[in-house]
N, C-alpha and C positions, 0 to 999 in steps of 0.2 A: 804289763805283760801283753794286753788285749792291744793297746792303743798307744805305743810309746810317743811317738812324736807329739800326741794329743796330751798327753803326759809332761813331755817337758814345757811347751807350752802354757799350760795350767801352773806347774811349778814356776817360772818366770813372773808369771802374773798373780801368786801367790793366791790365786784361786783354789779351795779344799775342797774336796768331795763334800763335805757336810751342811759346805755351801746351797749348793744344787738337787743334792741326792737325800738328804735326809727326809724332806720333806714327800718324798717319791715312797721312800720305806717306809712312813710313820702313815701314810693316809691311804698305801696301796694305790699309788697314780691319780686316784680321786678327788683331789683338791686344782685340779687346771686340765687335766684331758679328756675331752670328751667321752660320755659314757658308750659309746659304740666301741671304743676302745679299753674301755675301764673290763667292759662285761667280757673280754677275751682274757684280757688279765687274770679275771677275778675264776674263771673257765681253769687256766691252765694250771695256778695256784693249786685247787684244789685237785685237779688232778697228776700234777708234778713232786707239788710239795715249796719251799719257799726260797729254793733255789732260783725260782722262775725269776723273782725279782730280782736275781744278778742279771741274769738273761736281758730279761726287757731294757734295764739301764744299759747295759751295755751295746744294746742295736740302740738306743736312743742315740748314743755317743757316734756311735760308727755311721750312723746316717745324717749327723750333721756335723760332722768332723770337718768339713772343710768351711762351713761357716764358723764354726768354732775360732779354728788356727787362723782366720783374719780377725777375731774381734778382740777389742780390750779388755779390762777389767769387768766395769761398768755394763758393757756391750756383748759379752759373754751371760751375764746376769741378767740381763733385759732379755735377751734369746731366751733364755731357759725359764723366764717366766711369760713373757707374751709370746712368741711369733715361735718355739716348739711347739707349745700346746695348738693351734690356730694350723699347723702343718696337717693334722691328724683327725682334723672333723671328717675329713671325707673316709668313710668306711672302706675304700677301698685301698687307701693310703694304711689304715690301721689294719687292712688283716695285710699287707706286705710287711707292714711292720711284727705282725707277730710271727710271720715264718722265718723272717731270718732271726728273731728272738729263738725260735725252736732252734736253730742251726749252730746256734754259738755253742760252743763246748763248756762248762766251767766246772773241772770236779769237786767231786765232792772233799777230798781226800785235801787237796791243796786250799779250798776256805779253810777246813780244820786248819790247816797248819798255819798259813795269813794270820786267821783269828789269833794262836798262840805267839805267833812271833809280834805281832803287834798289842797281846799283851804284856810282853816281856819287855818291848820299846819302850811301854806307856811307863811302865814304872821303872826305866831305868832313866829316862826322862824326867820325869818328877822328882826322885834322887839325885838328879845331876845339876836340873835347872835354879838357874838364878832366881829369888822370887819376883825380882825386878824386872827381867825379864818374861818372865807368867803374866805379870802385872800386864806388862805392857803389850803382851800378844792376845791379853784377854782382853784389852781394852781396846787395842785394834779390831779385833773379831764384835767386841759388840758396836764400835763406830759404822764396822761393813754393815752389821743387822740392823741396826737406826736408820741408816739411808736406804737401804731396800725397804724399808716399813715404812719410811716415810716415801719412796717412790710408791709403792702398793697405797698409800693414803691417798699421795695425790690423784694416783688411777679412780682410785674407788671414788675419790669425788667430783673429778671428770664423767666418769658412768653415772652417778646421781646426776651432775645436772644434766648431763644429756636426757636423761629416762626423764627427771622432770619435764621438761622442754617437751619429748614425746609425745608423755602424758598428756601434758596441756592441750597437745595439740590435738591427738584424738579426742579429746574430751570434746573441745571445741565443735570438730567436726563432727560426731555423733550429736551435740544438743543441734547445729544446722540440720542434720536430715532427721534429726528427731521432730523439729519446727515442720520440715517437710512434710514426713511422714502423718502429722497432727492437721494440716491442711489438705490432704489428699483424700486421708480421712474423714472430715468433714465434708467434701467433697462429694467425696462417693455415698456418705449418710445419704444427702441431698437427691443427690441421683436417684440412688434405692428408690426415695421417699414417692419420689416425680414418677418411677418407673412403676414402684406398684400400685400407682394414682391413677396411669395410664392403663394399669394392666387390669383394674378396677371397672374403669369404662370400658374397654374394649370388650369385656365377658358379658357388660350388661349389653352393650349393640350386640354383641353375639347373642344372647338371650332373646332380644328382641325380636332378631332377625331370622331366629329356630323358630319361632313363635309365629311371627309372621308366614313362613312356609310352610310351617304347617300347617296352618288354615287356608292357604291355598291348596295344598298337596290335597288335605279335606275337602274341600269346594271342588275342585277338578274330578276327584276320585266320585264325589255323589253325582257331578253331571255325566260322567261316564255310567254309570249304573242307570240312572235317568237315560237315559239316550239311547242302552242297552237295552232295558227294557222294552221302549218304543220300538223299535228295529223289531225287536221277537214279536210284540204285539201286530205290527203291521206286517210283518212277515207270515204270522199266521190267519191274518185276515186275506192276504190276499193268495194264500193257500186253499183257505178256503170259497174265495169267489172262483178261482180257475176249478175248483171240483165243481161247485154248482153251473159255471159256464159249458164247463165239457158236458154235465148231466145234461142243461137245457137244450145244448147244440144236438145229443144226441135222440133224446125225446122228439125234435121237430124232424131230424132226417125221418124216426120211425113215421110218424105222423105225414111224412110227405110219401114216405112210399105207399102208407096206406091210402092216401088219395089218389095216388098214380092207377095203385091198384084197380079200385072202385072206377076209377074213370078208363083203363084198359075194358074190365069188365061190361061195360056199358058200351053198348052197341053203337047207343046215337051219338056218345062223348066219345066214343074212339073213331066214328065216322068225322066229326069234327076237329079230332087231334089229330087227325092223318090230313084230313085237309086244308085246313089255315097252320098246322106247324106246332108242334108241341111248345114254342117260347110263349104262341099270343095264347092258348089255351091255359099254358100252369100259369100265368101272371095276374088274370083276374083273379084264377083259386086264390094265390098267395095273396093278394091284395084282400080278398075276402075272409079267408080261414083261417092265415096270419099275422094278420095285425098286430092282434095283443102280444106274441111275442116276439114279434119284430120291434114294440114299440121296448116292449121289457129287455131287449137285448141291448136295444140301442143306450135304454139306463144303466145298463150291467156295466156296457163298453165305456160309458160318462166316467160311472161312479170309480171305472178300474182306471182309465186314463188320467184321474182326481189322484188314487190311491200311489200312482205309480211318482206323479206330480207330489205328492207329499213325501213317499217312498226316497224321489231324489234329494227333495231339501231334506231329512231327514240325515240321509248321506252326508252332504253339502255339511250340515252342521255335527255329523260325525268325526269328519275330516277337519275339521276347525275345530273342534274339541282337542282331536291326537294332535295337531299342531302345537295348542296352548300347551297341551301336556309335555310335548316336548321343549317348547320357549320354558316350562314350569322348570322341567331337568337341567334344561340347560344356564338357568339361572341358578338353579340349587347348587351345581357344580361350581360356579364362579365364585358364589357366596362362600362356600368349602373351603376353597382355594383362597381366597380373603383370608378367611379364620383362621388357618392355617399358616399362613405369612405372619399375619397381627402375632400368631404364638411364637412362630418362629421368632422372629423380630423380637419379640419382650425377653422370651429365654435369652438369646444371644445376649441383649443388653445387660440381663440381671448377671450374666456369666460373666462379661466383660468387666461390671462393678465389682465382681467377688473377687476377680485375678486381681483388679486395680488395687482392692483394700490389701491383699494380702502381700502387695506387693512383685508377685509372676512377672505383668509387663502393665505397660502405660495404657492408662485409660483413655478409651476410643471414642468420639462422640454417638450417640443414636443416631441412626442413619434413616433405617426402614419405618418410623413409630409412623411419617407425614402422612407418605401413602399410602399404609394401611388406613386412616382416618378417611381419606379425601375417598377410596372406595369404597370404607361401607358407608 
């Protein structure tokens, strides 16, 4: 009624629904259709009810109806078990296939009555037929089912050896990168080994090398304080000769005006400063009355000219202290910057042997370990 021409076709070639279809009814399409389509199935069943499965046969039929009407017996039968099923992996194939399954009409009223009228066949059939005939239509019908079982054998054991054959072969190739795997692995143990051997020495040069600056940094820092020291002590000594200088300087001016004075006062010594010149009168005084601390001045101005002569190399070896101190900084930073690299360098390799073991990416050689060595 759905499908007549597909109909008489199938009648010609003595193909039965029971053939093709029974197995669709008995498994609910779950014995060859992918489950992406089984789950729509299994979907509209429970909420249609089991009319569905006239539905779905019947869009199966009507969407390959014309491959159908070109094939034989045989070729009709191999359809409906390999290359329908294989139509309908793609999900998007199977939900087209279930809307026009929604679409099909099939009431309910006319299965009833199919069902009864092909009860009423069956047994007027059975009352009518020959047994010879029975015989021979059952014997035909299990001939058909022996060669599709034995077609479904020889598939199924076409798919065995293929899957064996597979098998093997991944087997295969899994123990090769397993072998791989097992030599990279050792591999990278090695590395490890080398890199935390390395990373071993370089903390103790770095140890050393703290150590070592630090006793300079100490040595530098005491000669600084040393140095500092001196500076404030000669700084205050020659504070205090320029107080005792000014005192003496000003001591002798009083001292001279009080001669000037006495020699004004005096009749005969001012008759005589007025007449040979005040230069040849005060020169003898001063030759006379100042000596001692012309001669003490002249020791003052030694010992200050001494002070000042020490005062400078004092400087002198100030200035070549803050120098060293800085050659000291500027060595501390480079050594920094060393230690620094050398970690650098060790992390990256250790990080590079953790990606190698685990497999991330291919292991890199050490690159930076040389010259971090060659500078400290």
């Amino acid at each position: 009624e759905q499908l007549p021409d597909l109909h008489s076709h199938f009648c010609d070639l003595n193909l039965e629904a029971h053939m093709y279809a029974s197995q669709w009814f008995l498994t609910l399409f779950t014995a060859k259709f992918p489950l992406c389509m089984v789950f729509h199935i299994i979907d509209l069943l429970l909420c249609e009810g089991l009319n569905i499965i006239f539905h779905v046969a019947l869009a199966l039929l009507k969407t390959s109806k014309e491959d159908l009407l070109q094939a034989d017996f045989e070729g009709a039968l191999k359809f409906f078990r390999v290359q329908l099923p294989k139509r309908y992996r793609a999900e998007e194939n199977a939900r087209r296939l279930m809307e026009q399954a929604c679409n099909i009409k099939v009431p309910t009223k006319k299965l009833k009555k199919y069902e009864k009228e092909y009860q009423t066949m069956r047994e007027s059939q059975l009352q009518q037929e020959d047994p010879m005939d029975r015989y021979k239509r059952e014997n035909r019908r299990l001939q058909e089912a022996s060669m599709r079982l034995e077609q479904e054998n020889d598939d199924l054991a076409h798919e065995l050896v293929t899957s064996k054959i597979a098998l093997r072969n991944d087997l295969d190739q899994a123990e090769d990168k397993a072998d791989v795997l097992n030599k990279e692995l050792l591999l990278t143990k090695q590395r490890l080994v080398e890199t935390e051997e390395e990373k071993r020495k370089q903390e103790e040069e770095t140890a050393q090398l703290k150590e070592v600056f630090r006793k300079q940094l100490e040595k530098a820092e005491y000669e600084i304080k040393k140095t500092t020291a001196i500076i404030a002590e000669y700084k205050q000594i020659c504070s205090q000769l320029s107080t005792r200088l000014e005192k003496q300087q000003a001591a002798s001016k009083e001292e001279l005006e009080v001669v000037k004075g006495k020699m004004l006062a005096c009749k005969h010594c001012s008759d005589i400063f007025s007449k040979e010149g005040a230069l040849q009168v005060a020169a003898p005084s001063r030759e006379d009355q100042g000596s001692e601390p012309d001669d003490e001045k002249d020791s003052l101005r030694k010992q200050l000219r001494e002070m000042e002569l020490e005062l400078a190399q004092t400087k002198l070896q100030l200035v070549e202290a803050k120098c060293k101190i800085q050659e000291l900084e500027h060595q501390r930073g480079a050594l920094m910057n060393e230690i620094q690299a050398a970690k650098n360098s060790w992390f990256s390799k250790t990080l590079n042997s953790i990606k190698t073991a685990t497999g991330t990416q291919p292991l890199q050689p050490p690159q930076a370990g040389q010259p971090a060595k060659e500078c400290t």
